[in-house]
C-alpha positions in Angstrom: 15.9 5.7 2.8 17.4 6.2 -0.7 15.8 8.6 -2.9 15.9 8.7 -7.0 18.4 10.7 -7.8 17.2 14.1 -9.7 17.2 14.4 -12.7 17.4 10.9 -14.3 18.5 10.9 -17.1 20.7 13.5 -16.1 24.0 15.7 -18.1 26.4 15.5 -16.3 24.9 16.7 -12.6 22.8 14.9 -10.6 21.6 14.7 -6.9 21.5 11.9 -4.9 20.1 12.3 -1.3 19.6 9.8 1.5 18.2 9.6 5.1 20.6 8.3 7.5 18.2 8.3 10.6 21.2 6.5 13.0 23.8 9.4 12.0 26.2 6.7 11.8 29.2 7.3 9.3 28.4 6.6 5.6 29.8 5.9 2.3 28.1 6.4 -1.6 30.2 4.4 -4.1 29.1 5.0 -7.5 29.6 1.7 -10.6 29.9 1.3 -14.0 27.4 -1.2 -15.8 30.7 -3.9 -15.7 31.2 -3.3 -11.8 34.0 -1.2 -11.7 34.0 1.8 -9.2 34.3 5.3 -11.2 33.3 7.6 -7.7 32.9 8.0 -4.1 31.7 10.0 -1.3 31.8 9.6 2.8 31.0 11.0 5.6 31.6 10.6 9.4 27.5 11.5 10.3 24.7 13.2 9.3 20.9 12.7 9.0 20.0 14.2 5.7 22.5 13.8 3.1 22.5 15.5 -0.5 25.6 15.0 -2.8 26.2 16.8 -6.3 27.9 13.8 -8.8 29.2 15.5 -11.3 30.1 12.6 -14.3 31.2 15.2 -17.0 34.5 13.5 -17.2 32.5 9.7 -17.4 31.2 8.5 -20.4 27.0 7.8 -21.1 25.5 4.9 -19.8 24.0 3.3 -16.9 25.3 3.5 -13.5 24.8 2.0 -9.9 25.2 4.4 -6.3 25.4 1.8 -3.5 24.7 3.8 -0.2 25.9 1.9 3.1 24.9 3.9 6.1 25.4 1.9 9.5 24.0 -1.3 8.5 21.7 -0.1 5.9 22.9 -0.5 2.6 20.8 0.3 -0.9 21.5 0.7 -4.6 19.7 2.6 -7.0 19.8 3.1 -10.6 21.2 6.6 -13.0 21.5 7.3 -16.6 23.7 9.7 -17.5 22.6 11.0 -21.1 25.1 13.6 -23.0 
């Protein structure tokens, strides 16, 4: 499961936590509106995962986080406002 991340709209942290309930390894890869990757975050395991973005060095707009955790993969939506 993929939470919301917190807050949204958000300047220029955000949180975005996920349940990985198989503990397999897992990767958070974080687009631009055109599809270009700007971030990204792994891990080898865990079951509850929080990650601080920090997007002070991206411009404001609307961004994509695709989480892919075993075979589970889900993309949510963040506006970054400044």
């Amino acid at each position: 499961e993929v939470f919301q991340n917190y807050p949204n709209p958000f300047n220029p942290t955000t949180k975005i936590t996920f349940n990985n309930p198989s503990n397999k390894a897992w990767t958070v890869s974080i687009f631009n509106v055109t599809g270009q990757r700007v971030d990204e975050f792994s891990g080898e395991s865990g079951t509850h995962i929080e990650l601080d973005w920090d997007a002070s060095n991206l411009a404001s707009g609307v961004y994509f986080y695709k989480v892919v955790a075993g075979d589970n993969t889900e993309t949510k939506k963040a506006v970054l406002l400044k």
